[in-house]
Steps between C-alpha positions, in 0.01 A plus 500: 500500500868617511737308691760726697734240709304338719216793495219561271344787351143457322413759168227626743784641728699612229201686345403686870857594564488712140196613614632619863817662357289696222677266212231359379370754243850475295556173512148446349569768218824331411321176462215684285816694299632127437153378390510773208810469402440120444200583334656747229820363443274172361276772274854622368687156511767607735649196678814419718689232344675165757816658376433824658412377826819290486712771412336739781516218780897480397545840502329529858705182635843716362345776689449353829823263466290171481768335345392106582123366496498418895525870487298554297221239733626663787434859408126394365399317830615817684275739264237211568515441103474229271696467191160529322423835711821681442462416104143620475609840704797531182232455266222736624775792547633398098179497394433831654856674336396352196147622481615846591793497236231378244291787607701789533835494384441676226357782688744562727772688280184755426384502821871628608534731231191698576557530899902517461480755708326320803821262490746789563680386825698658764760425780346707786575587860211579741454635863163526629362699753185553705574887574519773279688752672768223548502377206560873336782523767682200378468627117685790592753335667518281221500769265771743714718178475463493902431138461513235204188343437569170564599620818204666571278229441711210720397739772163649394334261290163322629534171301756283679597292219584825301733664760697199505552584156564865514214582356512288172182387371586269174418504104148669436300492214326821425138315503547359852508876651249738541454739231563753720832384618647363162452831327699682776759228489527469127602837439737519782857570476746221603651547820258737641251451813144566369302718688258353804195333295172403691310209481219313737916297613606848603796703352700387284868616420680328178778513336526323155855296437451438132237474216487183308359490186215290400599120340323203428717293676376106514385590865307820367323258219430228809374781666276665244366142414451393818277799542327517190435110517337537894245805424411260223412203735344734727246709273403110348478331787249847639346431202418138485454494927215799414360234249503231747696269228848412340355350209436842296740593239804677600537872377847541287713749693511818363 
């Protein structure tokens, strides 16, 4: 039973509400991904040390400016935590980084270097359209220097959160993009609109700002890791679940 103020809310409600807002299915696979992990960080000896879950729990009070204890208490009872909770939460998500750095770290320099192309980014601008004949009309316009582009898609553009922007759609990595669309755009010149490009979206009119090279920046290795470390969990825990047990050796990742 969890005690809410003067309410009370029982682990059956808790369960149906998952169930009602179609949660249920990940919250069960994240406690099945934490089962394994337990599991094979004790087959390779991988463990979280007190000093590691002190040093996190500091790092976390810096972060959220819980500079006393009562603040500390105060911030716990609102998160309807206990001291004991919020450490075993630290420890499950160390446990976790560790596993995965155990795992694969030492793949993820090769992985890079044989996809370095997939981690090519660009700064790209983006106005989409649901007609063709209007969205050739605006490339000319662009094109004939009748209008800029970032003008045409503040006026034109169908996503509202892009026309506030004039059109600018971020960083991109070349494996988030259709094939399609990131060989067009990757050979682009600077500058330039790109010719109307369909998709099941519509039409699409780009124009590429610059071309960063691939790096494995820290974030990039998180990234990769982060990846490689999650298919992992999920083709074991497919595995195991389609051998109704956990208690079958783990597979070494390949």
């Amino acid at each position: 039973m969890i005690n809410l103020s003067r309410a009370s809310i029982a682990a059956n409600d808790v369960f149906a509400l998952l169930k009602k807002d179609i949660q249920l299915k990940e919250v069960s696979q994240r406690l099945l991904h934490q089962n394994l992990i337990e599991k094979v960080a004790r087959e390779r000896g991988v463990t979280v040390t007190t000093a590691e879950i002190e040093a996190e729990a500091n790092r976390q009070r810096l972060e959220k400016r819980l500079q006393r204890a009562a603040d500390t208490l105060a911030w716990l009872a609102d998160q309807m935590m206990t001291a004991d909770d919020w450490e075993a939460g630290i420890r499950d998500r160390l446990l976790a980084k560790k596993l995965a750095d155990y795992l694969f770290a030492k793949e993820v320099e090769k992985f890079f270097a044989q996809n370095r192309l997939d981690f090519e980014e660009v700064l790209l601008y983006q106005i989409l359209l649901r007609d063709e004949k209007l969205a050739r009309e605006i490339y000319y316009e662009i094109e004939n220097q009748e209008i800029s582009f970032y003008q045409a898609a503040r006026l034109y553009d169908i996503d509202e959160r892009r026309r506030l922007q004039c059109g600018y759609e971020g960083k991109l990595c070349r494996w988030g993009m259709k094939p399609a669309i990131a060989a067009v755009v990757f050979t682009a010149p600077i500058g330039e609109p790109i010719a109307p490009l369909r998709t099941e979206q519509g039409y699409h009119l780009l124009m590429v700002e610059e071309f960063i090279p691939a790096q494995l920046t820290p974030s990039r290795y998180q990234e990769i890791l982060n990846r490689m470390f999650n298919q992992w969990l999920d083709s074991e825990l497919n595995y195991h679940l389609s051998n109704e047990s956990l208690n079958s050796p783990i597979a070494e990742p390949v």
